[in-house]
C-alpha positions in Angstrom: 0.0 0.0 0.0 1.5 3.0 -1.2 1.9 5.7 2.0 -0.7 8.4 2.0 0.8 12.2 2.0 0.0 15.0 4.5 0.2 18.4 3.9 1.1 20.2 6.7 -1.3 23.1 7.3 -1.5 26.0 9.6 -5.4 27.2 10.0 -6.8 30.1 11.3 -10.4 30.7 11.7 -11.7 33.8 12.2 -13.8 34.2 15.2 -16.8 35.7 12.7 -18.1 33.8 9.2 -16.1 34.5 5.5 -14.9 32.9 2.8 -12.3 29.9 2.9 -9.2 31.1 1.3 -5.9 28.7 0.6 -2.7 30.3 0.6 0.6 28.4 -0.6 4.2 28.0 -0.7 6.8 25.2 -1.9 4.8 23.8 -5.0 8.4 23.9 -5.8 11.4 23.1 -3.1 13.9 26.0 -4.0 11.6 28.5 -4.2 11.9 30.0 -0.4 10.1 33.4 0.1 6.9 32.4 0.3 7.4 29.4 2.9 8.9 32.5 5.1 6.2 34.5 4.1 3.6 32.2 5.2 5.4 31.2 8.4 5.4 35.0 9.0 1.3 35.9 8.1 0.1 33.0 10.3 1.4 34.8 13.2 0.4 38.6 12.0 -3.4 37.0 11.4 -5.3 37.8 14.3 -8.5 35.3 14.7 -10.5 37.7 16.5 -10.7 40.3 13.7 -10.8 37.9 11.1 -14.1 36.4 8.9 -14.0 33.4 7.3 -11.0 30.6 7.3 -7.5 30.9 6.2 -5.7 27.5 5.4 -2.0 28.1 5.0 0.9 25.2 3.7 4.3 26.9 3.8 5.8 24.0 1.8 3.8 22.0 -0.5 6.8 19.8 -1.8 8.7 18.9 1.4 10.2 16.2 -0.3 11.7 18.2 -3.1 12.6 20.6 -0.6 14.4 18.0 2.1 16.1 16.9 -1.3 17.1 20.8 -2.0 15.6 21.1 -5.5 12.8 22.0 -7.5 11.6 18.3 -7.6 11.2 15.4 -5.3 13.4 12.4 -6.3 10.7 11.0 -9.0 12.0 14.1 -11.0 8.2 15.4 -11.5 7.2 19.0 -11.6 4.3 19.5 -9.0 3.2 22.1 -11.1 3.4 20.0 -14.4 1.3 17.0 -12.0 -1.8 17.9 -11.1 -4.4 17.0 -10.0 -2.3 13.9 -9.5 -3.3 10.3 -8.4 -3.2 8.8 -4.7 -1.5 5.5 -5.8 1.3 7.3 -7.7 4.6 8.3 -7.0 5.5 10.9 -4.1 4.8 13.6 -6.5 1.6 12.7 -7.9 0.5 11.7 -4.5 1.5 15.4 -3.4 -0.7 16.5 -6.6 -3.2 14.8 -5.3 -3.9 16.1 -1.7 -3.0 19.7 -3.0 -5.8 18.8 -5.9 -8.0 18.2 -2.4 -7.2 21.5 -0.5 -7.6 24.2 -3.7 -11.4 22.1 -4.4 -12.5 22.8 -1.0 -11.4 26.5 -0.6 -13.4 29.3 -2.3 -10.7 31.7 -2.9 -6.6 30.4 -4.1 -3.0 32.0 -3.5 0.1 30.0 -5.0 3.3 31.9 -4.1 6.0 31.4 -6.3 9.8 32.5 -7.1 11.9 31.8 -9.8 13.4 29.2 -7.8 17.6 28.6 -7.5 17.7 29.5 -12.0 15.9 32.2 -12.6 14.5 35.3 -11.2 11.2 37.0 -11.8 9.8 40.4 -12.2 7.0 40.9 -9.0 3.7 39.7 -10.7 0.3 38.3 -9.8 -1.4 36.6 -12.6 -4.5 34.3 -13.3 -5.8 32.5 -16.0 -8.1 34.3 -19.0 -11.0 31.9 -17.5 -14.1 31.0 -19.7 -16.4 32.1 -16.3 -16.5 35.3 -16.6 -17.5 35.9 -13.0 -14.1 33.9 -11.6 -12.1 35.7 -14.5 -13.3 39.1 -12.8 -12.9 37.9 -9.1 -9.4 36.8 -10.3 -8.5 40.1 -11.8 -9.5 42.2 -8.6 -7.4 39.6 -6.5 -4.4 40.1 -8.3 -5.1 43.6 -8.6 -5.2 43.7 -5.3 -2.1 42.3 -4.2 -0.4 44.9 -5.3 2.8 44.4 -7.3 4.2 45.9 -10.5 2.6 43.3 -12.5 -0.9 42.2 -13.5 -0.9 39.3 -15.9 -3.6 37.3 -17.3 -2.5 34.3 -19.2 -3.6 31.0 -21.6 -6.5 29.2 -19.2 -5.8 26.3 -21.2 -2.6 24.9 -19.7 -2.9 21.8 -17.7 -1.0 19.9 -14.5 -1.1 23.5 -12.4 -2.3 24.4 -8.9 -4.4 27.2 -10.9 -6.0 24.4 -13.6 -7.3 22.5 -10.9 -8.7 25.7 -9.5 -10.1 26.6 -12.8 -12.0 23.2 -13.1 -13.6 23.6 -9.8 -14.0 27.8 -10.7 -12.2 28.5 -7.5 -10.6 31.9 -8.0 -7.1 31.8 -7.7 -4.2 33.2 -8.6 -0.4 33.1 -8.5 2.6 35.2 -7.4 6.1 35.1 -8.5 8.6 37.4 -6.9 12.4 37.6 -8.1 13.9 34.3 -7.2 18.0 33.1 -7.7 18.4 31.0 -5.1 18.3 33.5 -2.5 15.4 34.5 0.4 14.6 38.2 -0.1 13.7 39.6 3.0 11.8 42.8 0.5 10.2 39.8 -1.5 8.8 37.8 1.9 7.2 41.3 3.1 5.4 41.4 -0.3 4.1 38.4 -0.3 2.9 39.2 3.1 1.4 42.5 2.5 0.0 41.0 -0.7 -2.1 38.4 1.2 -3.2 40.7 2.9 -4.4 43.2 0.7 -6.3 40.6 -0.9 -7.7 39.5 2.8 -8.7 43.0 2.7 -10.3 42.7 -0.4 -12.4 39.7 0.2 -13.8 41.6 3.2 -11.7 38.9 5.7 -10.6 41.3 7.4 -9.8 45.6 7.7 -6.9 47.2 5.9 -6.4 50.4 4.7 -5.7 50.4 1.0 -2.3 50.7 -0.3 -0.4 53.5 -2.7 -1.1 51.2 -6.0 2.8 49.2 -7.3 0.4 48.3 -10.7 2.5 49.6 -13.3 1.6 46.7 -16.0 -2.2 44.7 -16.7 -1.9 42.6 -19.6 -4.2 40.5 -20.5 -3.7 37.8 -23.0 -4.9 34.1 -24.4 -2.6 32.9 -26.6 -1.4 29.5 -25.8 1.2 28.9 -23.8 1.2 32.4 -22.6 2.4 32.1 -19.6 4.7 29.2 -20.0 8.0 30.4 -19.4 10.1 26.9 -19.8 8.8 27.0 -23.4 10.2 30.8 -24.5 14.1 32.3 -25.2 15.0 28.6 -25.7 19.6 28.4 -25.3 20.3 27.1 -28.5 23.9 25.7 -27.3 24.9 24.4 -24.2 27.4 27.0 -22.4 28.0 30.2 -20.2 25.0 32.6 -20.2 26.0 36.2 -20.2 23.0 38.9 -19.9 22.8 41.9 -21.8 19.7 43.1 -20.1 18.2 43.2 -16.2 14.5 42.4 -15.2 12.0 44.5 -15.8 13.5 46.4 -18.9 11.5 47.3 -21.9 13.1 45.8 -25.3 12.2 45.1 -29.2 12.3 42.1 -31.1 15.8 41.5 -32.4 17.6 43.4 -29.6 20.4 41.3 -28.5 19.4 40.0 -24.7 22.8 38.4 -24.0 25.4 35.6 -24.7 25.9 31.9 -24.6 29.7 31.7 -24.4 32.1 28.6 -24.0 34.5 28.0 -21.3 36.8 29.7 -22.9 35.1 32.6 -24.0 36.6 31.9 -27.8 32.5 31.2 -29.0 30.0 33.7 -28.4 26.3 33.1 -29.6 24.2 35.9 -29.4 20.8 35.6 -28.1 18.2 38.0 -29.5 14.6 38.5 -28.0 12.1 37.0 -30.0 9.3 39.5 -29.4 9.1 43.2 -27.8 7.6 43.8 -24.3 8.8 43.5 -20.6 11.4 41.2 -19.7 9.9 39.4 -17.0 12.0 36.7 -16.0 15.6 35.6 -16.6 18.0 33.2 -16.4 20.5 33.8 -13.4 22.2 30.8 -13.1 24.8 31.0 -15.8 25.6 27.7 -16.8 22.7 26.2 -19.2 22.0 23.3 -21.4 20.6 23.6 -25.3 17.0 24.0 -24.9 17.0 25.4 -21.4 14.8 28.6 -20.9 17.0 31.6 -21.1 14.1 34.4 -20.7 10.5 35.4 -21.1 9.3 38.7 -22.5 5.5 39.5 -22.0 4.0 42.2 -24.3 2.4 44.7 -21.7 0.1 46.4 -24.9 -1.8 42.6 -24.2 -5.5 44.0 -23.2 -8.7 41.7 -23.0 
């Protein structure tokens, strides 16, 4: 008999009646802010003032994280997995009773980085969701949290947190926040003040409303929007060298960096494919042909 997994969750319920919101960290094991983040909110959150149920999981993937990588040791992407399977591997399994939490809340937040690779320009996003109802509620949530970024994206892509969400139109969205192997302290008071704000929003609990971060709300369908493993694609295994920082604003054809040999004596040049934001790149300089390099979202995107 294959042995069941338990999420570990920290609950608080509010002393008066509300929605049931799930918040979550450590879909992936090497993404670290929001574990801290959560850790931190579930002792700010104070039951007496607060409506409704908040259901907290610092770290989704313990396993992946005990292991110190993205993955547990059946190599799987959590957020490639679900809604998973009870009789599968540690992963799926982990799928599965994640899959069981986001069904029975009525509100979602995943927390994300870009993990020990990459890094990430501050965004909330959401799927473009057929409901239009949810796809509203989603909006004013990531509105809400209050970061530079607003980004609606394909509803279409499968094995996430937020597709398991869509199928049970729970309103949910995700949060990524810089990244590079490191824990921001800046990045853990965002995702803090971000749950929050959306707390605030979903009348939870009282918050004064904050100067707005929003600099960017695109809103797009395109497939695979959204799906940064599959954009900027290292043609060449090698030494990536940037030629731009997060967040800047470039055209298609502008040379984004370098992938250079060990001894410098080959340098490819790597052009972005499209114009917009640069919203997440590669940090950790060694890569493998095929291994995501960058992803540029165009911020003229509007529903």
């Amino acid at each position: 008999m294959t042995d069941r997994v338990e999420l570990k969750t920290i609950i608080c319920k509010g002393a008066k009646p509300g929605p049931r919101l799930l918040i979550t960290g450590g879909v992936h094991g090497d993404e670290f802010e929001p574990m801290v983040a959560i850790r931190q909110l579930s002792n700010q959150l104070d039951q007496d003032n607060l409506a409704g149920t908040v259901t907290m999981v610092p770290v989704v993937n313990e396993d992946a994280f005990y292991w110190c990588s993205r993955t547990a040791e059946d190599d799987l992407d959590l957020a490639r997995t679900c809604p998973g399977d009870p009789d599968g591997s540690i992963t799926q399994r982990t799928a599965h009773e994640l899959s069981k939490l986001i069904r029975q809340s009525d509100y979602y937040i995943d927390l994300h980085t870009g993990g020990t690779v990459m890094s990430i320009y501050p965004l909330a996003g959401y799927t473009m969701h057929s409901d239009l109802k949810t796809r509203q509620a989603q909006h004013e949530m990531a509105q809400a949290f209050n970061l530079p970024l607003v980004w609606g994206s394909d509803p279409t892509l499968d094995g996430r947190s937020l597709s398991v969400a869509r199928d049970a139109n729970v309103p949910a969205i995700y949060v990524e926040y810089h990244g590079a192997a490191v824990c921001d302290p800046v990045g853990v008071d965002a995702m803090i003040k971000g749950c929050l704000n959306v707390m605030s929003n979903l009348k939870m609990l009282e918050r004064l409303v904050p100067e707005s971060q929003l600099l960017y709300d695109v809103q797009e369908t395109e497939p695979d929007s959204g799906f940064f493993q599959l954009s900027q694609l290292a043609t060449c295994d090698g030494f990536f060298e940037t030629a731009v920082t997060l967040g800047d604003i470039v055209e298609a054809g502008d040379l984004i960096g370098w992938i250079v040999d060990p001894l410098g004596a080959n340098r490819v040049e790597v052009f972005a494919e499209s114009s917009g934001l640069v919203n997440c790149l590669r940090t950790f300089p060694s890569v493998k042909q095929n291994d995501c390099l960058a992803y540029i979202v165009d911020i003229g995107k509007k529903s």
